[in-house]
C-alpha positions as CSV (number, residue, x, y, z in Angstrom):
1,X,-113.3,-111.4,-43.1
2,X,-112.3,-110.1,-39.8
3,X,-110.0,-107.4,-38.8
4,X,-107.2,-109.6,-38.0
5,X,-107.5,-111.3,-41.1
6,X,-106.8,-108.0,-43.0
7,X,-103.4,-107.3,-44.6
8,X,-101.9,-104.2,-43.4
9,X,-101.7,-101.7,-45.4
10,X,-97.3,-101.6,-45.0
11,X,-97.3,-105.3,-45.5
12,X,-100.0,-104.7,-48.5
13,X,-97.4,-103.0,-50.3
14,X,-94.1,-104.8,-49.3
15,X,-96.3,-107.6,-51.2
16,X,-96.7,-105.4,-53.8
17,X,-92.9,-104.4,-54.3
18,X,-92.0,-107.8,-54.0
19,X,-94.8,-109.2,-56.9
20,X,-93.4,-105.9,-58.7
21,X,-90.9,-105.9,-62.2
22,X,-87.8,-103.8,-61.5
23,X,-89.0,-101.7,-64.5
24,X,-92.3,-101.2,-62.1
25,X,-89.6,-100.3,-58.8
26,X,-87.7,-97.9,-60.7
27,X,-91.2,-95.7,-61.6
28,X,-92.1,-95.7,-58.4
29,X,-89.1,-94.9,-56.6
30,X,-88.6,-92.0,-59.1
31,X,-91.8,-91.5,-58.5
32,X,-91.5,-90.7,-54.9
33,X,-87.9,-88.6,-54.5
34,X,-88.3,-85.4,-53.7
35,X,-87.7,-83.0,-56.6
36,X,-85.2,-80.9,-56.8
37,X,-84.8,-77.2,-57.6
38,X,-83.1,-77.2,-61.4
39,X,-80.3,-74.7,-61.5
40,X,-80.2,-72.3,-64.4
41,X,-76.8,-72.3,-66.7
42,X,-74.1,-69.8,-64.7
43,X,-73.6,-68.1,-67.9
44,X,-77.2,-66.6,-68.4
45,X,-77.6,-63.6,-66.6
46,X,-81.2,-63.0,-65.2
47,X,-82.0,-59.1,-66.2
48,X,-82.3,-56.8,-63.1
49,X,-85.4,-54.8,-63.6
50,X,-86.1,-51.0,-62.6
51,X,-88.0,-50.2,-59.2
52,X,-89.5,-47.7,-61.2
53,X,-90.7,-49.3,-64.6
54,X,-90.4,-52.5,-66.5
55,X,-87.7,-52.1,-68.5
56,X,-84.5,-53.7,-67.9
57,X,-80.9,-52.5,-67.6
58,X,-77.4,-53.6,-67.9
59,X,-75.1,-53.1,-64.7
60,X,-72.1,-51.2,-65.5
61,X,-68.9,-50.9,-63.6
62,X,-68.6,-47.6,-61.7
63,X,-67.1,-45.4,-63.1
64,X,-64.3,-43.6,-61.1
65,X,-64.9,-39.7,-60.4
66,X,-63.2,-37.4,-62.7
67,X,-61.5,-34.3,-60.7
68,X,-63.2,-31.0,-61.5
69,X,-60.9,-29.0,-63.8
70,X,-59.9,-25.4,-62.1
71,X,-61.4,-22.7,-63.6
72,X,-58.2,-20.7,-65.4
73,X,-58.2,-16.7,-63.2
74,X,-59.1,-14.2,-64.8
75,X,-55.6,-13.0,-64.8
76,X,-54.7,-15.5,-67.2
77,X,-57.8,-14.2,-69.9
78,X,-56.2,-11.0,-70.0
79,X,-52.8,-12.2,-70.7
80,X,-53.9,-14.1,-73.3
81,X,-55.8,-11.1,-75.1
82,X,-52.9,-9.3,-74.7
83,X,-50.4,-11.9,-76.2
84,X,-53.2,-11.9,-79.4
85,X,-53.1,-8.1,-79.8
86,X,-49.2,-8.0,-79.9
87,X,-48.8,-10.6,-82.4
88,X,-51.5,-8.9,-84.5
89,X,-49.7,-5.5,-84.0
90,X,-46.3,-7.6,-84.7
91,X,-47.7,-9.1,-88.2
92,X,-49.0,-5.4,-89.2
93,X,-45.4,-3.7,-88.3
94,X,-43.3,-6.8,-90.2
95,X,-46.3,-6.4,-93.3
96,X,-46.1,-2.5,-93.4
97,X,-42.1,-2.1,-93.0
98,X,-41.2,-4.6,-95.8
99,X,-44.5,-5.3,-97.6
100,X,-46.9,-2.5,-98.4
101,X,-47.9,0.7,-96.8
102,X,-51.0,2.7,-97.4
103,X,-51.1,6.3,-98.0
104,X,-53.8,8.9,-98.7
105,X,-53.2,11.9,-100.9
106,X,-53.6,15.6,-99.5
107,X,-53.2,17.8,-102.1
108,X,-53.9,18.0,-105.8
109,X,-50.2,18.2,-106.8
110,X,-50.1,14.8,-108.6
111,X,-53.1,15.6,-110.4
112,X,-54.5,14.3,-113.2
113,X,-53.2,11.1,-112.0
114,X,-53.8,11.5,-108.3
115,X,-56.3,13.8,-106.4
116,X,-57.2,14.7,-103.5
117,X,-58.8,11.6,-101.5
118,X,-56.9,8.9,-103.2
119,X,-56.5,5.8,-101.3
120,X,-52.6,4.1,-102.4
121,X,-50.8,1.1,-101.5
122,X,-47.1,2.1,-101.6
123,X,-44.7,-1.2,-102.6
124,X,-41.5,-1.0,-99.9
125,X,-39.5,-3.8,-101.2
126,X,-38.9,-1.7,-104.3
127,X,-35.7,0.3,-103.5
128,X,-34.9,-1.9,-100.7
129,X,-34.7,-0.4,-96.8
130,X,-33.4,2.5,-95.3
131,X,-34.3,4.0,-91.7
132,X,-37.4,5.8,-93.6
133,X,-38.8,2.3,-93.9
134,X,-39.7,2.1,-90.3
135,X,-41.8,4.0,-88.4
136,X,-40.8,7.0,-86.9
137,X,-37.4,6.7,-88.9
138,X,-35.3,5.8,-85.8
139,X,-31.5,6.3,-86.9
140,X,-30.5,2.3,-86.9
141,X,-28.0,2.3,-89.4
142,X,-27.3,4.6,-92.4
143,X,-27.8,4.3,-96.5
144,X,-30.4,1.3,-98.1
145,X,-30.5,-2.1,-97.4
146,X,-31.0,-4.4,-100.5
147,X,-31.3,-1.4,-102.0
148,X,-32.2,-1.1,-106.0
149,X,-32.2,2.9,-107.8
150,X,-35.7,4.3,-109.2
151,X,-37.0,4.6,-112.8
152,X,-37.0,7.5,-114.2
153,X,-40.9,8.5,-114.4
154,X,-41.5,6.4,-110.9
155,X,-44.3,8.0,-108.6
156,X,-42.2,7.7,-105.0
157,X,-43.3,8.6,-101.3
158,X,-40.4,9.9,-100.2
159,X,-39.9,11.7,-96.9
160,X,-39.1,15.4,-96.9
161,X,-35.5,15.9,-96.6
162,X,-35.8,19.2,-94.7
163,X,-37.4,17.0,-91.7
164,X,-37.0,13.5,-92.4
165,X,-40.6,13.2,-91.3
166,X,-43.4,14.6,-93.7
167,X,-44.2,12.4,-96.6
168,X,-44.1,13.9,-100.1
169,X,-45.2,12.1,-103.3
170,X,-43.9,13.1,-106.4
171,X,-42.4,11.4,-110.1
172,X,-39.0,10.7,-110.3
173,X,-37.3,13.0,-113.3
174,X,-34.0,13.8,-112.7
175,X,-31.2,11.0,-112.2
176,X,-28.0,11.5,-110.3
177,X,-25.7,13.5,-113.3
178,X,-28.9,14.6,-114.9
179,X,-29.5,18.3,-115.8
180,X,-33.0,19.2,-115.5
181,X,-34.7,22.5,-116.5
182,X,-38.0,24.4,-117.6
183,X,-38.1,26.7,-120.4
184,X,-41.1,28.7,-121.7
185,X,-42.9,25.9,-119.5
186,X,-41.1,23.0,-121.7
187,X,-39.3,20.5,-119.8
188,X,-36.0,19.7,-120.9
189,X,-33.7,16.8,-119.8
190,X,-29.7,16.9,-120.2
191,X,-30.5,19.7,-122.6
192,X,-33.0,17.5,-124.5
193,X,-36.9,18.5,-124.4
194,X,-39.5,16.2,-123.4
195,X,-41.8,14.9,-126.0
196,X,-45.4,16.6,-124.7
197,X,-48.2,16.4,-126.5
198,X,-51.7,18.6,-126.0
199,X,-54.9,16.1,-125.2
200,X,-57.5,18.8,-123.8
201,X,-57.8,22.0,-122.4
202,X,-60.5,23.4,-120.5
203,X,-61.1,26.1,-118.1
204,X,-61.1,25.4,-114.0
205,X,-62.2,27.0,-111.3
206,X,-60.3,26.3,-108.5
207,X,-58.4,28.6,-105.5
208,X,-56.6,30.5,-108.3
209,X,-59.9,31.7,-109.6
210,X,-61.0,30.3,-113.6
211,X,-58.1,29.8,-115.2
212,X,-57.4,27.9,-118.5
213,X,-55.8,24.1,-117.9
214,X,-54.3,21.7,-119.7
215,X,-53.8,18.0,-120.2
216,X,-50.4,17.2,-121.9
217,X,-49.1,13.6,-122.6
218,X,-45.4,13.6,-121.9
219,X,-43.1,11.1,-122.9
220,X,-39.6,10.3,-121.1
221,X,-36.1,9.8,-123.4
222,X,-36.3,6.2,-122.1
223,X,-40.0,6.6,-123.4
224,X,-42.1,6.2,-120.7
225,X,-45.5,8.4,-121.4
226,X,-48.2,9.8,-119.1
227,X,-50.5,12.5,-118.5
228,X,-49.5,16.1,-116.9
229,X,-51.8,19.0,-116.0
230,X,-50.6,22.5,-116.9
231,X,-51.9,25.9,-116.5
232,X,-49.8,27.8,-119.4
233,X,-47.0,29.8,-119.9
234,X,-45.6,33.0,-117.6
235,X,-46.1,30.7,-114.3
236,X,-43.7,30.8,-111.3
237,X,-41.9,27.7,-112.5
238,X,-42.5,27.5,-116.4
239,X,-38.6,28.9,-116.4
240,X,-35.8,28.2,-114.3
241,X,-32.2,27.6,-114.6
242,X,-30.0,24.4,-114.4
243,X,-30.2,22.2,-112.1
244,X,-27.7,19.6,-111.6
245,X,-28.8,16.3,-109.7
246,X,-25.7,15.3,-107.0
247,X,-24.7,11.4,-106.8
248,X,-27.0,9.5,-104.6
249,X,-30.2,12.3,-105.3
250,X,-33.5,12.5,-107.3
251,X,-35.2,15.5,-108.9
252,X,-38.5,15.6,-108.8
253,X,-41.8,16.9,-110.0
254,X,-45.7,16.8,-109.3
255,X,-47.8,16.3,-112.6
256,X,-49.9,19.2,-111.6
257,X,-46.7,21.4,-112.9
258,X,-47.7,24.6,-112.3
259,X,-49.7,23.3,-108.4
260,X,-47.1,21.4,-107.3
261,X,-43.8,22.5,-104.5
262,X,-41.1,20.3,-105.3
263,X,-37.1,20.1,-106.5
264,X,-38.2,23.1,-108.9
265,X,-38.5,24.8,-105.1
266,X,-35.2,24.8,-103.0
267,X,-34.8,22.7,-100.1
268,X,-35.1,25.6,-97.7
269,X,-38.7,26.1,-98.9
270,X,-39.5,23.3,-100.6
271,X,-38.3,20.0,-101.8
272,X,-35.0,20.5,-103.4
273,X,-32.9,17.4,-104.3
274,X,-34.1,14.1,-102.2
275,X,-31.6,11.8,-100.9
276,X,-31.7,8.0,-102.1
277,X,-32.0,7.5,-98.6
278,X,-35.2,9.3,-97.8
279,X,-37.4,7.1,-100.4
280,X,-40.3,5.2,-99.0
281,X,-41.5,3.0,-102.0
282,X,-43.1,2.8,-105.4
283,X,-46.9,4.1,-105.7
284,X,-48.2,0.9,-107.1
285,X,-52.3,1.5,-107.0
286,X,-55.4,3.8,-105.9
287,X,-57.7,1.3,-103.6
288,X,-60.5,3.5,-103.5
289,X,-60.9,6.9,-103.9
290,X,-62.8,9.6,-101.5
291,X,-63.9,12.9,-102.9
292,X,-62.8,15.6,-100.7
293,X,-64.9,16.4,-97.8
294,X,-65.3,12.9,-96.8
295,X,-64.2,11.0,-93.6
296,X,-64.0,7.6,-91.9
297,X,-65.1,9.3,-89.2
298,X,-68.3,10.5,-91.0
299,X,-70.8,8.1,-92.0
300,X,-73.2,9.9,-94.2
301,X,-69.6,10.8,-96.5
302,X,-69.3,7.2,-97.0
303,X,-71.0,6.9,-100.3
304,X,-69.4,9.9,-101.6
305,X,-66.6,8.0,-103.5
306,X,-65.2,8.2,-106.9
307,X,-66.0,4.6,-108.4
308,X,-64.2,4.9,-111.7
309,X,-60.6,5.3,-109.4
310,X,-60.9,2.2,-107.6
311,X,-58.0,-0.4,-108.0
312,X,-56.5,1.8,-111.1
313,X,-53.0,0.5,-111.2
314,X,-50.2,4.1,-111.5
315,X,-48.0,4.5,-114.0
């Protein structure tokens, strides 16, 4: 066959298509569209990967910059500390003008029942409130507030009534109208003596030299009993006259009878009779107790305590 003769190659397949099924048309024009990029749902996200590693990450929304908070001046500190240390101080003051107050003993007037080193918690609400009840008795108002009498037998911190400022302890014998007086070292109230009784004796040594002592349980008309601490007859105070307790006043006595300055001893030189006015509080219990010698301010005195006195409660 000759070149003319030949069916060209467009016209070869226009015969073709024409011959063809539509089934066979619809292949091949499928067949020869272009194809077209296939668009992934809008609602997955592709993840966005690191420039540093292959992990992904979420975007997050910025965040917006949070201002710096200012630094408070110094100034403010110190205000502060002080605004702590005076409601400290406040809570102490309110706590040790109607609550308790602490009190060491000096002397070994109230012995056997208090010595020297005692550590006491003093009850104030007990006779109610008078001037003495705050520090440095400033002259606020006159008499007691709330104010309820002692017991007879009552250990009381009372303030000396010659200054108003030194703080005595003593027990509470004489009541206003009471007559109180000592005969051949025998205590006798309203003309009545006082139930004593002899527990021990012994001999001391002490600033008076050896001397014989005794312990003597004595019990009150209204029969309250504890122990006193005498050093026999043909003592300074072991006879005295009458004395008569004015309205409003307390007589009273240490334990240690014949050691002791107190209502036995005029005003002028001692205690005399003590206005209901000048009484602190009620002597309620020894916290701890220090032989002498020792100090807070002394470390190596710190053990030297008397274990069998702590927490006794005072009758």
């Amino acid at each position: 066959m000759s070149e003319d003769q030949k069916p060209h190659d467009a016209d070869a397949i226009e015969t073709k298509v024409d011959d063809a099924t539509p089934e066979e048309v619809f292949a091949a024009s499928e067949a020869d569209a272009p194809v077209e990029a296939v668009q992934e749902p809008t609602s997955a996200k592709r993840p966005i990967w690191s420039d540093d590693g292959d992990a992904p990450f979420e975007e997050t929304p910025a965040q917006p910059a949070r201002a710096a908070k200012p630094e408070e001046p110094a100034g403010n500190e110190t205000v502060e500390i002080f605004k702590t240390i005076a409601f400290a101080l406040l809570i102490a003051m309110v706590l040790r003008i109607f609550l308790f107050q602490p009190f060491t003993i000096p002397s070994a007037s109230m012995e056997p029942n208090l010595y020297e080193g005692d550590y006491i918690v003093v009850s104030k609400w007990s006779y109610g409130y008078s001037k003495h009840s705050i520090p440095f008795s400033p002259p606020l108002f006159d008499g007691r507030v709330m104010g309820s009498a002692p017991k007879r037998g009552d250990i009381v911190v009372f303030k000396l009534p010659r200054d108003d400022k030194t703080d005595f302890i003593k027990r509470v014998i004489g009541l206003p109208g009471d007559r109180i007086q000592m005969i051949s070292n025998k205590l006798y109230i309203n003309g009545q003596p006082v139930e004593d009784v002899v527990v021990s004796e012994r001999e001391l040594n002490d600033i008076f030299g050896m001397h014989p002592v005794a312990e003597v349980r004595e019990t009150l008309p209204e029969g309250k009993s504890f122990m006193t601490q005498d050093f026999g007859p043909g003592n300074d105070l072991d006879d005295t006259g009458v004395y008569e307790v004015p309205v409003g006043h307390y007589f009273m006595m240490g334990d240690n009878r014949d050691n002791s300055i107190d209502s036995r001893v005029e005003q002028s030189s001692g205690v005399g009779m003590v206005p209901a006015e000048n009484l602190v509080g009620k002597a309620q219990i020894i916290l701890f107790s220090w032989k002498p010698g020792s100090s807070l301010w002394n470390p190596v005195s710190w053990f030297n305590v008397r274990l069998d006195r702590f927490f006794n409660v005072l009758h």
